[in-house]
N, C-alpha and C positions, 0 to 999 in steps of 0.2 A: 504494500500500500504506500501509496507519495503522500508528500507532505501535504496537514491541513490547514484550514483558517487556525483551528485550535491551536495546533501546533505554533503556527507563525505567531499569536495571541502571544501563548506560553514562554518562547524564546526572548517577544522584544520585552513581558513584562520583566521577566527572569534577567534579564541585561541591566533592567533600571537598578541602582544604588536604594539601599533598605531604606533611607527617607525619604527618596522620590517615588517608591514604592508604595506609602504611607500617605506623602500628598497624594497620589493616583487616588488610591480610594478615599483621602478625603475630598477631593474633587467631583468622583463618582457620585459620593452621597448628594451631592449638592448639583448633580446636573439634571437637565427638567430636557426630555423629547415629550413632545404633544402626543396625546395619544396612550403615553405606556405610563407603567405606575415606576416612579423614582427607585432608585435604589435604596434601601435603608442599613442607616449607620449598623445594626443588627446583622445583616448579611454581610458585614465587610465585616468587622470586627473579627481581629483573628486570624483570617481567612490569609491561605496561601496566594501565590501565582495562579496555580492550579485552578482551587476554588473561583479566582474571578475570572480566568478565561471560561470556565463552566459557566459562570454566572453570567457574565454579557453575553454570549453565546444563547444560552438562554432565556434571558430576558428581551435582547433586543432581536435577535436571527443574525449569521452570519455576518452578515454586508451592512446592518446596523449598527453591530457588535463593531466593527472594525470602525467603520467613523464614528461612532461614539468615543474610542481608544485614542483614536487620532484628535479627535478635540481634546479631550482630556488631557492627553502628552502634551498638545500646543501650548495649551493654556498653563499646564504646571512648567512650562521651557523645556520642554525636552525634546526639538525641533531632530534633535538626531536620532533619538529613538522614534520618531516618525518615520525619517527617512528609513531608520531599519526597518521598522514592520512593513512599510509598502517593496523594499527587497525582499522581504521574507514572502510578502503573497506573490512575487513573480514563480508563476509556474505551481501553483496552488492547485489542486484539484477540484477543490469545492467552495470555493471563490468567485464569484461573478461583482465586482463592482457597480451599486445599484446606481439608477438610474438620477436620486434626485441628489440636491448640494446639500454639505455641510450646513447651511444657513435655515435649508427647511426645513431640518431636523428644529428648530429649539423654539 
């Protein structure tokens, strides 16, 4: 089996430094997409690498999941771990890049 969204998830959070890791999901908690119910400080709490690639994954679907990540890293500065994770979905299997912007998500 090739690489997944998960995977590439797992890899860029697993890269971040333990406090940018930290802002990640405290950033998580506090990001609003229309439509889906927030993340709560409760499901982050604790919670591995692992646990939040499950979790975005989950809550938002693949192609949601990934720009959700991708906002979140902007916004905490972690402009290079962007750049990793959109390397890391080149040649993804279960990947497709949705259709709408960054912007109409929030």
């Amino acid at each position: 089996m090739g690489k997944t969204t998960w995977d590439a998830l797992v890899l860029t959070l697993g890269n971040l430094p333990p406090e940018k890791f930290i802002m990640f999901k405290g950033k998580l908690n506090n990001f609003n997409v229309p439509g889906i119910n927030r993340v709560t400080r409760s499901e982050l709490e604790g919670k591995s690498v692992i646990d939040v690639a499950d979790l975005l994954i989950r809550r938002y679907t693949k192609a949601k999941g990934i720009q959700v990540t991708l906002m979140v890293l902007a916004e905490i500065g972690e402009r290079e771990a962007c750049e990793e994770l959109r390397e890391a979905l080149k040649g993804v299997e279960d990947y497709n890049e949705p259709m709408e912007t960054a912007d109409s998500m929030r």
